[in-house]
Each structure stands twice: as C-alpha cells, then as structure tokens.
C-alpha positions in Angstrom: 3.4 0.7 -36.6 -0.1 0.2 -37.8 -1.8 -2.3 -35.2 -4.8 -4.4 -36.7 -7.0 -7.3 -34.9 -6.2 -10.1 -36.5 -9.3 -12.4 -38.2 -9.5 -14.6 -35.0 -9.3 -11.5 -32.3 -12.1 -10.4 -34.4 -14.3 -13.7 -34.6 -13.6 -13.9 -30.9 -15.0 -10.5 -30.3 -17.9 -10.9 -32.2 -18.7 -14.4 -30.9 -18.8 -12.6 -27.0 -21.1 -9.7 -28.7 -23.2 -12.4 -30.3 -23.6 -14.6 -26.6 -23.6 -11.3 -24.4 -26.4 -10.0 -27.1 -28.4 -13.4 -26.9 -28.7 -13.6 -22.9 -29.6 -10.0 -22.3 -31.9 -7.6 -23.9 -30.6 -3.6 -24.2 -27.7 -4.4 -22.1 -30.0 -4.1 -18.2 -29.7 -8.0 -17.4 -33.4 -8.7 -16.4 -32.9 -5.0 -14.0 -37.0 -4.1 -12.7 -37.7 -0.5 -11.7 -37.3 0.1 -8.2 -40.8 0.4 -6.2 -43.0 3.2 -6.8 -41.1 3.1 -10.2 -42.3 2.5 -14.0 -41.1 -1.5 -14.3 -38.7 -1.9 -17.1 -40.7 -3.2 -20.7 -37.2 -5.9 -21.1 -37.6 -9.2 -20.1 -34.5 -10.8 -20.6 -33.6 -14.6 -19.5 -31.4 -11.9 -16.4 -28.4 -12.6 -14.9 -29.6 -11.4 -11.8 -32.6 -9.6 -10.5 -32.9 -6.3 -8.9 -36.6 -6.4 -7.3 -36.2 -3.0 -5.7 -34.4 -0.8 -3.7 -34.1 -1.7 -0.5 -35.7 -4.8 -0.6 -33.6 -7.9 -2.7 -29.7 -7.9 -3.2 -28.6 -9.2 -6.6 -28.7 -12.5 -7.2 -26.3 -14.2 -9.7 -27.5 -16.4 -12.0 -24.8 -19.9 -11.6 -26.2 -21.5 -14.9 -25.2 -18.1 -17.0 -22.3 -17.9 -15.0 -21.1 -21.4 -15.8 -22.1 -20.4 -19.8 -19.2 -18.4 -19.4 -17.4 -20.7 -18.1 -18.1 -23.0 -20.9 -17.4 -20.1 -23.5 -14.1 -19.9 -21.8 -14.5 -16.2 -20.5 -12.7 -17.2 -17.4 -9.7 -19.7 -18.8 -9.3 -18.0 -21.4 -5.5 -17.0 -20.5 -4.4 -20.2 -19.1 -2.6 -23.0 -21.1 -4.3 -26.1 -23.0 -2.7 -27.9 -21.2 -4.3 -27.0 -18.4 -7.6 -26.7 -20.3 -8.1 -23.3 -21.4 -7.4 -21.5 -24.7 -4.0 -20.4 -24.1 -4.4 -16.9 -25.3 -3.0 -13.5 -24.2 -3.8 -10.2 -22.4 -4.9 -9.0 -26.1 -7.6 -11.4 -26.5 -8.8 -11.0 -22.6 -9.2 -7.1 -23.4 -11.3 -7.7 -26.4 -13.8 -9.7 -24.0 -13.7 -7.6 -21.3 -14.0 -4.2 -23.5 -17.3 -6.6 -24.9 -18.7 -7.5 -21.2 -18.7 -3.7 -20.6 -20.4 -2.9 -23.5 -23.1 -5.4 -22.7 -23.3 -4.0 -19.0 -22.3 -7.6 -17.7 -22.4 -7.6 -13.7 -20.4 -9.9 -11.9 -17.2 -10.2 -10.3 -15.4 -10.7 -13.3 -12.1 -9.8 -13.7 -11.8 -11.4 -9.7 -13.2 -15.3 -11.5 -10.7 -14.6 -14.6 -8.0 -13.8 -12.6 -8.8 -16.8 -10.2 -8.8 -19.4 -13.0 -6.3 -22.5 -12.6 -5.4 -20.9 -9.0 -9.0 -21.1 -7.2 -10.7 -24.7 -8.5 -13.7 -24.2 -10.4 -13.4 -20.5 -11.0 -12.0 -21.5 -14.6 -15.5 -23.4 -15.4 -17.6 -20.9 -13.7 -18.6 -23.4 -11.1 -16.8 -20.8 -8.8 -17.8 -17.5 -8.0 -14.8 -15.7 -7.1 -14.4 -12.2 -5.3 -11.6 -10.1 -4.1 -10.6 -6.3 -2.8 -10.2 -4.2 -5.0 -8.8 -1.2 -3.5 -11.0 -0.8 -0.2 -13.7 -2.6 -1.9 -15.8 -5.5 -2.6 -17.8 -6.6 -5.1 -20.6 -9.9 -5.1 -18.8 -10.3 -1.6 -22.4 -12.3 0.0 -23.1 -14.2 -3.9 -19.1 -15.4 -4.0 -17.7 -19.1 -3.4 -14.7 -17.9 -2.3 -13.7 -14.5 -1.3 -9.6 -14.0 -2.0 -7.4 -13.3 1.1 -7.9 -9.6 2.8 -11.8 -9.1 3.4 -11.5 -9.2 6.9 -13.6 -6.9 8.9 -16.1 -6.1 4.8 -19.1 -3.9 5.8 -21.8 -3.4 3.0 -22.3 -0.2 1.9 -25.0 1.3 -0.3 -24.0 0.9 -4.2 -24.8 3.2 -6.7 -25.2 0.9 -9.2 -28.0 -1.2 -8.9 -26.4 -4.2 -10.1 -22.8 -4.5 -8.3 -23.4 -4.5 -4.3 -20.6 -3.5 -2.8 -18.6 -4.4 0.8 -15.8 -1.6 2.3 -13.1 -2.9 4.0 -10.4 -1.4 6.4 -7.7 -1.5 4.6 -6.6 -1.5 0.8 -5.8 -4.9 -0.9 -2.8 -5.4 -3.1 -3.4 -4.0 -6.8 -2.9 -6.5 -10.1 -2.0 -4.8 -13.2 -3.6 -7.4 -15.1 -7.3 -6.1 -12.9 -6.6 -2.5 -13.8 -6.0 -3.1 -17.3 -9.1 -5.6 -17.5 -11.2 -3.1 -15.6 -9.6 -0.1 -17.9 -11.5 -2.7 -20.6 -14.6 -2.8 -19.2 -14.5 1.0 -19.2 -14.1 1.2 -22.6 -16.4 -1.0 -23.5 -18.8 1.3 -21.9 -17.4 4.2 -23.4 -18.1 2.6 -27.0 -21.6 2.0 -26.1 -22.9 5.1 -25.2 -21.3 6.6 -28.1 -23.1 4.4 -30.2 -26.3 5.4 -28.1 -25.5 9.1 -28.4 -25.2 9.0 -32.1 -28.2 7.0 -33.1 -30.5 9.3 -31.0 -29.2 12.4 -32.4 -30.3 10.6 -35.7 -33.3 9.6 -35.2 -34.7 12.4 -32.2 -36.1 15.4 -34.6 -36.5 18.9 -33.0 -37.9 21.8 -34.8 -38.7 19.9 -37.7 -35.4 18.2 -38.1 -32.5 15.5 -36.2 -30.6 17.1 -33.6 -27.7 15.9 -34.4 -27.6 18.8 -37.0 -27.5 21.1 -34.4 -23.9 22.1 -33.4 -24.5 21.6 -30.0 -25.4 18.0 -29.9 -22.5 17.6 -32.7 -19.8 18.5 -30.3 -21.3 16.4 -27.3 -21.0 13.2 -30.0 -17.6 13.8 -31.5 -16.4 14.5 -27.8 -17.6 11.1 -27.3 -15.8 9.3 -30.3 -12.4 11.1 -29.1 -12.5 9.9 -25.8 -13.2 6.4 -26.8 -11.2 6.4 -29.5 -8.0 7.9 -27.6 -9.1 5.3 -24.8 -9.0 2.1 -27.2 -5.6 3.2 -28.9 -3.9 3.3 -25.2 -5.8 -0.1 -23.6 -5.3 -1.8 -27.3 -1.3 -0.9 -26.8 -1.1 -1.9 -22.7 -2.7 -5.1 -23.7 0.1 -5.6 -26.2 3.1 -4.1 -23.6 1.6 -5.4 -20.5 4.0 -2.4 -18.9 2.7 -0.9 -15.5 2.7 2.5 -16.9 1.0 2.0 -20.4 -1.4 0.3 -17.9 -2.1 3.3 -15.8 -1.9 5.8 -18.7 -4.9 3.1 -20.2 -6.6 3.2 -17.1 -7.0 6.7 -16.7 -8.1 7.6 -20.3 -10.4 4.9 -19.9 -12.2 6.4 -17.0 -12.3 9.6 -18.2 -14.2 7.9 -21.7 -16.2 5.9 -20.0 -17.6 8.7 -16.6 -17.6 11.6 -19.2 -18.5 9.6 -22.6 -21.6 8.5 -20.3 -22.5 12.1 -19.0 -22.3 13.7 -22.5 -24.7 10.5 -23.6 -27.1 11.4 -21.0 -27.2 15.1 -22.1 -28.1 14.0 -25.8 -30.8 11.8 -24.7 -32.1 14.5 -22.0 -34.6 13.4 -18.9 -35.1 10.5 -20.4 -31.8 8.7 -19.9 -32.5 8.7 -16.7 -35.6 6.9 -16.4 -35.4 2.6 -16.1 -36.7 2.4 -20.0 -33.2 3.4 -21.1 -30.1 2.0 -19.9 -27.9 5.0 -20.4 -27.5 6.0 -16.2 -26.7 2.1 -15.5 -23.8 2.7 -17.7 -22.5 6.1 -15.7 -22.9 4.4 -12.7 -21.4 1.2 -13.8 -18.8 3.6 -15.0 -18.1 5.0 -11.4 -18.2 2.1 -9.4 -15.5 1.0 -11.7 -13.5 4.3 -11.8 -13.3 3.5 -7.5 -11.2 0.0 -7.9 -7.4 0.0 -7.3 -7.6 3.0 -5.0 -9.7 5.3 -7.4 -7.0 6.2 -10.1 -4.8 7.5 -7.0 -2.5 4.8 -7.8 -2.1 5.3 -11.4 -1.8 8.8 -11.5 0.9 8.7 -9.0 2.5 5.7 -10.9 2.5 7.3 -14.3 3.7 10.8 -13.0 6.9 8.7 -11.5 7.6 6.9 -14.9 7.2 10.4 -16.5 9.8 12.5 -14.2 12.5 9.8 -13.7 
C-alpha cells in the first residue's frame, strides 16, 4: 500500500512551517550566547530567553503560547464539538514532526495531551507539564503540573532551552507522548539533513563543494536514510496507533534524530558548535528527548516482547 498525505495533511503542515517560520528566526527562539560568549546575530520576536548560563531560567512567552492555542496546536485532536478540529494522531504527527523541525521549546506534547482534560490547556491559556519518565520539563514556567512530581529536584539541562526537574520515581508512559515525541525527533532529523546538504553545497574546499568528496557524501546520504526509514515507521504508528509500531517508531526516530545531528555537526566542522549555527541545539534537543519514557528502555523491551511471542 502506497501511503500519501492527503491535500489538507499537507496545507496543514505547511501552514505550522509557515507560523513556526514567522515567530522564530533559524530555528534558536530568541537563544543569546551564554556569558563570555559571541551573542547570537538572530533577533527573533523569542519564545523565551536564555540570558546566560547560570544566570536566567527560560522563560515562556504566554502570548506565543496562546498563538498556538489559537492555531489549534493543542485541540487539535479533540472534537468540534468540544471546540477543536477533530482530527487524528496523523495530523498531530505532521505538527509535532514541524515543531521539531523548528526547535520549538515547550512542554508540548504535556499541553496537547492535557487539552479538554486540564481547562485552558486547549487555548494555551494553560501551561501544562508532566513526568515523563523520571523527568520534568518547564516544571517552575507550568500552570499545572500533572499528578506524580512529588519530591522534582532541578537538575542541570543540556539543552539550553528545556530546564529540566528529576523526580524519584518514573511516571506512567502514554503511547500517544512517545509517538508525539518520536515526531518531534524526526522533525529534527529532517532538519539537519537539510542543513548538512546545503553546506556541503555551498562550503568549497580545495577549489571545489565538499559535498563532491566521498567522505562528506556518505555522512549526507546516512542522514537521508535515517530520516527517511524514521518517517516511513512514525508515518505508519500514527496510522496504527499499535504500542509496538509506536516503539519500533520511537527508536528509529532517536537513532535519526542523535546520529542524523552528530553526522550534521561533522559536515559543518567547529563551527556547528558555536551559538551562530543552531546545529548543537538540535543534538541536544535531540537527547533530552531520546531520555523521556524511561530512555528507550521501555520500547526496546516492549518491541522485543511483540517480536518473540
């Protein structure tokens, strides 16, 4: 069977890319050098703003987070009836696989999956969190933290734009937040893909692109496979909704996203590390997400059951 998105998945998708694309600039959300760093030449209308590390937390911006609201990122799975769009998991992929792409921070995939239970998390007038495995994310910026943060101690975050709280023990996985997350990764791993490839076009070495060299070749059609393999298995849990499609999709789409953002920074060299690209904020994004529902743990152990009974 040949699956396709259909004319409206795919005016949905590009109108997120088009929003998501207007409110931030290179995907860093408003993000300023550390101190003693170079600040960062974007000067987007942010979503939050890092001032430094060690010195300011994030900070979410409510008005952008209630422009979601009103674009219906968070209702867009319940009813009309009960005011949202009344769509499926297929569509909620397509604009989660677009908020990783655009390195949206946020608690997410907690708001969505808080919408018509927790009351203004549909609208964006509530910011919701929840555990995620032993973690916490946007814990001290949430409304409403969901049941089982009890005893949450910060911790330092390796991305610079999702502070994280650890707490004692594991909350209860959702399917639905794996496969939303196992979106997000995606998205990710689509975007430094298209990173990789347009600097090994347009970076010349020795008188020519490096992308003609077979080294830098490999690292980019590495990249395309991953995604690519990554998409085909998120595309078909979204469409299943079974627990292991779910957990084969997460996997693959950690491995893209970690590895797809590894092989990105080796085509870009030192400087995909510095705050003028945006290339690490993706591999750290990128691990911070691979460490929700118990760091893959679960899924592997999941899918190896389905595949030996």
């Amino acid at each position: 069977m040949r699956f396709q998105l259909s004319a409206e998945q795919v005016a949905l998708r590009g109108a997120v890319r088009g929003f998501l694309g207007r409110r931030s600039s290179a995907g860093v959300w408003g993000l300023v050098a550390p101190r003693g760093g170079a600040a960062n030449r974007h000067s987007p209308a942010p979503l939050l703003g890092v001032a430094g590390a060690g010195v300011d937390l994030p900070r979410l911006d409510r008005g952008l987070w209630r422009d979601l609201g009103d674009l219906g990122f968070f209702s867009l799975r319940l009813s009309e009836a009960d005011g949202g769009a009344g769509l499926g998991l297929s569509e909620a992929v397509l604009v989660f696989e677009e908020a990783g792409r655009a390195l949206l921070p946020g608690p997410l995939v907690a708001t969505h999956l808080a919408a018509g239970v927790v009351p203004g998390a549909a609208t964006g007038e509530t910011v919701v969190a929840a555990v995620d495995g032993r973690l916490v994310e946007w814990m001290e910026e949430a409304d409403v933290v969901r049941a089982g943060a009890e005893g949450a101690v910060p911790v330092r975050s390796v991305d610079p734009l999702t502070p994280l709280h650890r707490v004692p023990a594991p909350g209860r996985t959702d399917p639905v937040a794996v496969l939303l997350t196992a979106a997000e990764q995606l998205g990710t791993a689509t975007r430094v893909c298209e990173l990789a490839v347009q600097h090994a076009r347009t970076r010349e070495q020795f008188g020519q692109p490096i992308g003609a060299f077979q080294a830098v070749k490999h690292l980019c059609a590495q990249i395309l496979v991953r995604a690519e393999v990554a998409r085909a298995a998120v595309y078909a849990a979204a469409v299943t909704a079974d627990a292991a499609d779910i957990a084969a999709a997460r996997l693959l789409a950690d491995e893209a996203a970690v590895h797809g953002a590894q092989d990105c920074l080796q085509v870009h060299g030192g400087m995909g590390f510095t705050w003028e690209s945006e290339i690490h904020l993706h591999l750290k994004r990128a691990w911070v997400r691979a460490q929700r529902a118990g760091g893959g743990t679960e899924s592997e152990e999941l899918l190896a059951a389905e595949l030996t009974s």
